[in-house]
VOPAGU-2260 file (C-alpha; in pm, 1 decimal, decimal comma):
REM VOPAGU-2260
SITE   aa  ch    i         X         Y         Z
SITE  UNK   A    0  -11407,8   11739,9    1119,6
SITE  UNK   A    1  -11337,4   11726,0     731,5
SITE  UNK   A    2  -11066,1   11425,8     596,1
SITE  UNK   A    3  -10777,8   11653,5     531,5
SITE  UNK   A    4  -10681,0   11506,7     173,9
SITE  UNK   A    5  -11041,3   11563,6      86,9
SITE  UNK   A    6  -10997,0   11964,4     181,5
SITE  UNK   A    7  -10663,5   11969,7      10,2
SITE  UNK   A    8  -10792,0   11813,5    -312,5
SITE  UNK   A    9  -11077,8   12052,5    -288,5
SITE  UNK   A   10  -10846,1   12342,9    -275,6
SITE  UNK   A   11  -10617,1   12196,9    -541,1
SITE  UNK   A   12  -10934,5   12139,0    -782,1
SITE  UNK   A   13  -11064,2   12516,3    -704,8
SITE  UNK   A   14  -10704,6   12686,8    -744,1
SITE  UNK   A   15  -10672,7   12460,3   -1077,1
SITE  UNK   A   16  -10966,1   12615,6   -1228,0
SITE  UNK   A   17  -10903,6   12982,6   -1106,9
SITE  UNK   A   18  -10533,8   12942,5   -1292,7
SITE  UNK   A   19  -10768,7   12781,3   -1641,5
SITE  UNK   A   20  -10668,5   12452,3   -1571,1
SITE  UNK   A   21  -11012,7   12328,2   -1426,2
SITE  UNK   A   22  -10945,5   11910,0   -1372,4
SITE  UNK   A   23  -11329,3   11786,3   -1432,4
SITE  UNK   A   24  -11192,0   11452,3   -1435,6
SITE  UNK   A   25  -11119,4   11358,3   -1080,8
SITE  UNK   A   26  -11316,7   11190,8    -891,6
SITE  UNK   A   27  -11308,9   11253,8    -475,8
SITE  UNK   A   28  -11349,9   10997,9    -239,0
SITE  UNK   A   29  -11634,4   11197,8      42,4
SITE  UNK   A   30  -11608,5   10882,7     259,5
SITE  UNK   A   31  -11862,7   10634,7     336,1
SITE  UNK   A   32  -12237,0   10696,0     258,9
SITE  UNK   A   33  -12436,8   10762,6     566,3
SITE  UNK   A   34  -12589,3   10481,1     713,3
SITE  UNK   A   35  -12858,7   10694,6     724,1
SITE  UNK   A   36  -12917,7   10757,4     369,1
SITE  UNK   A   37  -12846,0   10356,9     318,8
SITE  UNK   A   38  -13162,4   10266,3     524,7
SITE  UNK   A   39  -13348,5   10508,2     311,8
SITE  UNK   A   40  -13254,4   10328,9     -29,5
SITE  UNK   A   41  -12917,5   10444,5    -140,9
SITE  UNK   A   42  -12693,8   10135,7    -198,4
SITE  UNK   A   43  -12426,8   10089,9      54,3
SITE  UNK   A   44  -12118,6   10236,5    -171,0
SITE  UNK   A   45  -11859,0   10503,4    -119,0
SITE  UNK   A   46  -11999,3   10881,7    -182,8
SITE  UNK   A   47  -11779,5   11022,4    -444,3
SITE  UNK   A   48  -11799,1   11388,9    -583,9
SITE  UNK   A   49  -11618,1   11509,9    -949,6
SITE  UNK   A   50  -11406,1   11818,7    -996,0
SITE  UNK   A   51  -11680,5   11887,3   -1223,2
SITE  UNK   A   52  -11931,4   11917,8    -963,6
SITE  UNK   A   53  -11715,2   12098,4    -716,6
SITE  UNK   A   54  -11625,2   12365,2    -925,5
SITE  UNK   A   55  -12053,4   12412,6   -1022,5
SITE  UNK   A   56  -12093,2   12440,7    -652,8
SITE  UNK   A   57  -11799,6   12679,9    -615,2
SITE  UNK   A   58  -11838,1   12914,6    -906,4
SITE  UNK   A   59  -12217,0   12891,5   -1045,8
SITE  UNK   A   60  -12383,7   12834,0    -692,4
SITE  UNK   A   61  -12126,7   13030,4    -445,4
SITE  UNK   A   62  -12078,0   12757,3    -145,9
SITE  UNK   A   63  -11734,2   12869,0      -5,0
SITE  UNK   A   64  -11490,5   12604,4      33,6
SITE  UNK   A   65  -11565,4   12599,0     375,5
SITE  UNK   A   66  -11863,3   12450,1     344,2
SITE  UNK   A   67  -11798,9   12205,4      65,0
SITE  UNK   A   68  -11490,6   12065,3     283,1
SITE  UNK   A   69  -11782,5   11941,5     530,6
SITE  UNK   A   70  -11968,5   11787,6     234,7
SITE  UNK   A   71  -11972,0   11465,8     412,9
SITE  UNK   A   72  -12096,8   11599,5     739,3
SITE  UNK   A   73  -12380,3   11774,1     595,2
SITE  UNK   A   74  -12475,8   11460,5     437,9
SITE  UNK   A   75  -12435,7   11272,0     745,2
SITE  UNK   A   76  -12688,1   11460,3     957,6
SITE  UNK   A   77  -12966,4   11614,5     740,2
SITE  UNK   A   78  -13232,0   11771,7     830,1
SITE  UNK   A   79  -13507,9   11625,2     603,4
SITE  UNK   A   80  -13456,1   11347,1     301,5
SITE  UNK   A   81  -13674,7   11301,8       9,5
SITE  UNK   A   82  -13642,2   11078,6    -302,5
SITE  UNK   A   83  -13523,3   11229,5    -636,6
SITE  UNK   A   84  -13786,1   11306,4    -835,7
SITE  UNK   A   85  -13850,3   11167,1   -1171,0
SITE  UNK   A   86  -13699,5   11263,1   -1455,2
SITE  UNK   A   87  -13375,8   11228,4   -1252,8
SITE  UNK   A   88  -13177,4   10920,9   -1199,6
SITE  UNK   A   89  -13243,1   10704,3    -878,9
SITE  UNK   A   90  -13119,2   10870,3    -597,3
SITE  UNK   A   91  -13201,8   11112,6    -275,5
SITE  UNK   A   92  -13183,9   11455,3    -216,0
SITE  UNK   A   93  -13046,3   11568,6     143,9
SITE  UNK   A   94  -13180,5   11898,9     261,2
SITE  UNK   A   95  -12926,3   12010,4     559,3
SITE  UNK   A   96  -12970,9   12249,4     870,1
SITE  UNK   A   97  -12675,3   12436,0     657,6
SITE  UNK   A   98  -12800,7   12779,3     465,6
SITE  UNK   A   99  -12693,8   12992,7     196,2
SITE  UNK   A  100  -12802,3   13358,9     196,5
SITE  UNK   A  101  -13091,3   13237,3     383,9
SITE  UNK   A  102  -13253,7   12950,1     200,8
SITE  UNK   A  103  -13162,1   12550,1     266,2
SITE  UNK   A  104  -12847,7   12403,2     110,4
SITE  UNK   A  105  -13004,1   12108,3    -118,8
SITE  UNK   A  106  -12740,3   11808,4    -212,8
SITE  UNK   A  107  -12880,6   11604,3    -446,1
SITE  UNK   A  108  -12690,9   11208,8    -490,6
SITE  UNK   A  109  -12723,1   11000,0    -766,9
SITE  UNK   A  110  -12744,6   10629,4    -629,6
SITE  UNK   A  111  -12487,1   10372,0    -797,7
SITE  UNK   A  112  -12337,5   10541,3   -1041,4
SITE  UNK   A  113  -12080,8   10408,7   -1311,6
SITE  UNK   A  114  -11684,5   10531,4   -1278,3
SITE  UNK   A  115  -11451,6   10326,5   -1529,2
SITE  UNK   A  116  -11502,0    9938,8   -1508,1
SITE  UNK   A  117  -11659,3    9821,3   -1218,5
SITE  UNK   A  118  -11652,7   10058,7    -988,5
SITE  UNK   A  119  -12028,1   10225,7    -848,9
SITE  UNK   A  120  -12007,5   10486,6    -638,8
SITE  UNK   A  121  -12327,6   10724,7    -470,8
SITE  UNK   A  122  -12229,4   11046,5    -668,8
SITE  UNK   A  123  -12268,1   11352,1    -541,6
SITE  UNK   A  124  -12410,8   11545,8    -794,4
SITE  UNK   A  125  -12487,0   11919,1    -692,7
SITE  UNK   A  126  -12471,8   12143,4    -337,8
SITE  UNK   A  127  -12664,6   12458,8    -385,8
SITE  UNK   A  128  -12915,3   12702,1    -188,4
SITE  UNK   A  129  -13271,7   12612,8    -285,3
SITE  UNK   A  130  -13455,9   12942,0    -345,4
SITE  UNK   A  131  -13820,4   12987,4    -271,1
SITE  UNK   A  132  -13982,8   12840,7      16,5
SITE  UNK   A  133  -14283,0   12631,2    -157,1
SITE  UNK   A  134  -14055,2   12304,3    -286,2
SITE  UNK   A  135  -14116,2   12154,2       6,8
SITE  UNK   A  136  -14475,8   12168,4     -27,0
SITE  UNK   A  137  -14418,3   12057,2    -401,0
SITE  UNK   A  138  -14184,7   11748,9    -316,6
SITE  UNK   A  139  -14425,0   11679,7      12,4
SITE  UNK   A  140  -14756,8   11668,4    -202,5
SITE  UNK   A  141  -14575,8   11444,4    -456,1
SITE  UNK   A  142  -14496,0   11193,2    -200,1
SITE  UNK   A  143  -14083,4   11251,5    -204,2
SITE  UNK   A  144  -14056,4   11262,8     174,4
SITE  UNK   A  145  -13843,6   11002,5     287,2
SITE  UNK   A  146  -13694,2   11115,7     629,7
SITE  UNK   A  147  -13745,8   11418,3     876,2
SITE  UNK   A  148  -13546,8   11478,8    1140,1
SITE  UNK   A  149  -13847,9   11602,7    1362,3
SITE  UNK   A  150  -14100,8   11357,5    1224,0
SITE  UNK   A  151  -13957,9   10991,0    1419,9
C-alpha cells in the first residue's frame, strides 16, 4: 500500500501544476531503496523523486497518479534490472511487471545523487512506457543485465 503523505504530496504537486503553479523544487521522500536494488550496486540511501520528475511522468509520459502513488512498490519488486547505460550517470534502471498501453513501465534511478549540503539520495529520475520491444535485446547484448526475476 502507498505512504499516504507520499500520495497526498503527489496530488498536491499535480493539482499545483494544473492551476500554473508547478513546484519543481520539492523533493519526495519514496521510502527506503529496495534492498534489492542495494545488492545490485545502488548505495544504501533513501529513494527520493522531484516535483520536476513527477509532473514529466504525469503530463509528457501519461502514468496516472495511480500508478506513480505505488512508485515505491514497483521499484520494490521488478521484474528485470539492468545497469544504466553510459552516457548516463551511475545508476539502474528497474523494468516492472507494470504496463502502459501495452509496453513495460521503465524507472530509471540515478545512484547518490546531490540535494543541498550533504544530503545523497537514489533519485528517481523518470517512470515511462518503453516503446518497441528490441531494448531488451539492445541493453542484453551490451551486457546491462543485472537481475531477472526468472533467471535465479
Amino acid at each position: 500500500m502507498a505512504d499516504l503523505n507520499f500520495c497526498t504530496a503527489v496530488d498536491l504537486i499535480i493539482k499545483a501544476s494544473m492551476e500554473g503553479k508547478p513546484r519543481h523544487e520539492v523533493v519526495l521522500h519514496v521510502g527506503k531503496t529496495p534492498e534489492l536494488l542495494i545488492s545490485y550496486g545502488l548505495p544504501d540511501l533513501p529513494l527520493v523523486i522531484t516535483g520536476r520528475t513527477i509532473d514529466k511522468i504525469f503530463f509528457d509520459h501519461g502514468i496516472t497518479k495511480g500508478v506513480i502513488e505505488r512508485i515505491h512498490g514497483l521499484v520494490s519488486s521488478p521484474m528485470i534490472i539492468y545497469r544504466a547505460a553510459p552516457p548516463h550517470q551511475s545508476g539502474s534502471v528497474v523494468v516492472t511487471l507494470e504496463t502502459h498501453r501495452g509496453y513495460p513501465v521503465i524507472i530509471p534511478i540515478r545512484a547518490s545523487k546531490q540535494f543541498g549540503r550533504g544530503y545523497f539520495a537514489n533519485e528517481i529520475t523518470s517512470m515511462y512506457a518503453k516503446e518497441g520491444g528490441s531494448f531488451d535485446k539492445r541493453w542484453l547484448s551490451a551486457g546491462l543485465l543485472l537481475w531477472a526475476k526468472n533467471n535465479p
